[in-house]
C-alpha positions as CSV (number, residue, x, y, z in Angstrom):
1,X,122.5,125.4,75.2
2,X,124.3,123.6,78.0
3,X,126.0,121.1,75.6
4,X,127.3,124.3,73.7
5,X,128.6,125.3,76.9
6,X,130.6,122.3,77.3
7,X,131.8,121.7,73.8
8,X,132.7,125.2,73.2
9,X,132.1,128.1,71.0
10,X,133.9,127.7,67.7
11,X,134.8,131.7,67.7
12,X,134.2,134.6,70.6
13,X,131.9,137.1,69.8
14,X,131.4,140.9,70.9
15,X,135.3,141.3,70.7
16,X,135.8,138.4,74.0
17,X,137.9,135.6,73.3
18,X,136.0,132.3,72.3
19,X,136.2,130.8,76.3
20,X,135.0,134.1,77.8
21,X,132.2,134.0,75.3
22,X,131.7,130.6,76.4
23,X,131.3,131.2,80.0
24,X,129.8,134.4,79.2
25,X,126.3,132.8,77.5
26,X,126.2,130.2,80.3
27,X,126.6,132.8,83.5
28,X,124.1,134.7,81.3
29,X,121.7,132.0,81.2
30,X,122.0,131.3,85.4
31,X,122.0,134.8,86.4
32,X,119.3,136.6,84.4
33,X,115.9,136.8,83.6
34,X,115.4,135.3,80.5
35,X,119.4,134.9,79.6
36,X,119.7,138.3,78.8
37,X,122.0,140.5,79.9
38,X,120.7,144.2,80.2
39,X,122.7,146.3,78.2
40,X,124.1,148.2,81.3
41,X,125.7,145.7,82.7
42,X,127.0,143.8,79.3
43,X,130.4,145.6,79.3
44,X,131.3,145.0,83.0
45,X,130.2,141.4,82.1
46,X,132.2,140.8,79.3
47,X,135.4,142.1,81.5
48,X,134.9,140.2,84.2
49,X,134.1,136.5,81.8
50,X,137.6,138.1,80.6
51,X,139.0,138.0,83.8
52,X,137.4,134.9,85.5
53,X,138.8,132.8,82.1
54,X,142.2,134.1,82.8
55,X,141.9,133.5,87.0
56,X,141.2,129.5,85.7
57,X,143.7,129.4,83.1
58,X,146.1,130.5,85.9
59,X,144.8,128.4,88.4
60,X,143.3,125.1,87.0
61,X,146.9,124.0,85.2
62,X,148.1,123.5,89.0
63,X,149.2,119.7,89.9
64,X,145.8,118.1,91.2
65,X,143.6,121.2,91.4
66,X,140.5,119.2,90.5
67,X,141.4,116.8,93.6
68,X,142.4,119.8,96.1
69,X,139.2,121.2,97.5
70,X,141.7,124.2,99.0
71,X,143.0,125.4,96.0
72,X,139.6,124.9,94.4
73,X,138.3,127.2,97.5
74,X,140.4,129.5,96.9
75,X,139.6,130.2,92.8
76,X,136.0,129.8,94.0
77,X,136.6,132.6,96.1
78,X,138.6,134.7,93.7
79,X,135.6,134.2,91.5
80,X,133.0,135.5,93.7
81,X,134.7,138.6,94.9
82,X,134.7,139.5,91.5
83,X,130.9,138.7,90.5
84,X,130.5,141.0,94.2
85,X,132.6,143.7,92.5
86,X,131.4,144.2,89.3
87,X,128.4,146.1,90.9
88,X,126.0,143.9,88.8
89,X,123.1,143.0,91.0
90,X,121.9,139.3,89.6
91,X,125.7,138.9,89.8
92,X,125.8,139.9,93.7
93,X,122.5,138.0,94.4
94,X,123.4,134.9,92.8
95,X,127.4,135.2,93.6
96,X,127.9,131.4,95.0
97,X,125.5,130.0,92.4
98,X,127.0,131.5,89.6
99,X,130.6,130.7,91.0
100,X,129.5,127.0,91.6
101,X,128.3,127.0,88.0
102,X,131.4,128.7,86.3
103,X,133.8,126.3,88.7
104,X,131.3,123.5,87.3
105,X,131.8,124.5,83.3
106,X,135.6,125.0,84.2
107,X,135.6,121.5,85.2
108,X,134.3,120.4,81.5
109,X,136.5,122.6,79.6
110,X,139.9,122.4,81.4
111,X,141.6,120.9,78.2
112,X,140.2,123.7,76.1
113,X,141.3,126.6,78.9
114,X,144.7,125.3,79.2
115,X,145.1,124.8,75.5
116,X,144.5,128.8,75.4
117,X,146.9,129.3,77.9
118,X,149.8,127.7,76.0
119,X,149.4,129.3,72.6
């Protein structure tokens, strides 16, 4: 499962595009029981893997963002506001966790975000 994360999912599924699915199945994996995502909270999750993707496609393309721990700060921080403000609990519990995790997988796949970014 975490080398899928890494590599990539080939398409996206449940209408998100194929890096929000990505991150998607590997938040879902750190934050809940069992990977699964109740069924509540699966369409506030999907915005937000929706949202984060295009917070790092905005942010990780910057000159030297991997080697600036203030701008890296700063996405980190973007990130975990919105895990606090989707009202999902794991999300809230696990907030700097998750956002070390998602900062982590962003890390892996910067050529694959960016290459989104400029189509």
């Amino acid at each position: 499962m975490r080398a899928e994360a890494i590599e990539g999912r080939q398409n996206g599924e449940d209408g998100m595009s194929k890096e929000a699915t990505t991150f998607f199945s590997h938040i879902a994996n750190e934050a809940f029981a069992d990977g699964k995502v109740p069924k509540e909270a699966k369409a506030k999750m999907k915005k937000l893997m929706e949202a984060i993707v295009d917070t790092l496609q905005d942010s990780i393309g910057s000159i030297d963002f991997w080697t600036n721990s203030d701008k890296q700060k700063k996405t980190r921080s973007e990130i975990k506001t919105a895990l606090t403000l989707t009202g999902i609990k794991e999300l809230k519990q696990n907030r700097e966790r998750v956002a070390v995790e998602i900062m982590k997988l962003a890390k892996n796949r910067h050529d694959a975000l960016l290459k989104r970014n400029s189509q």
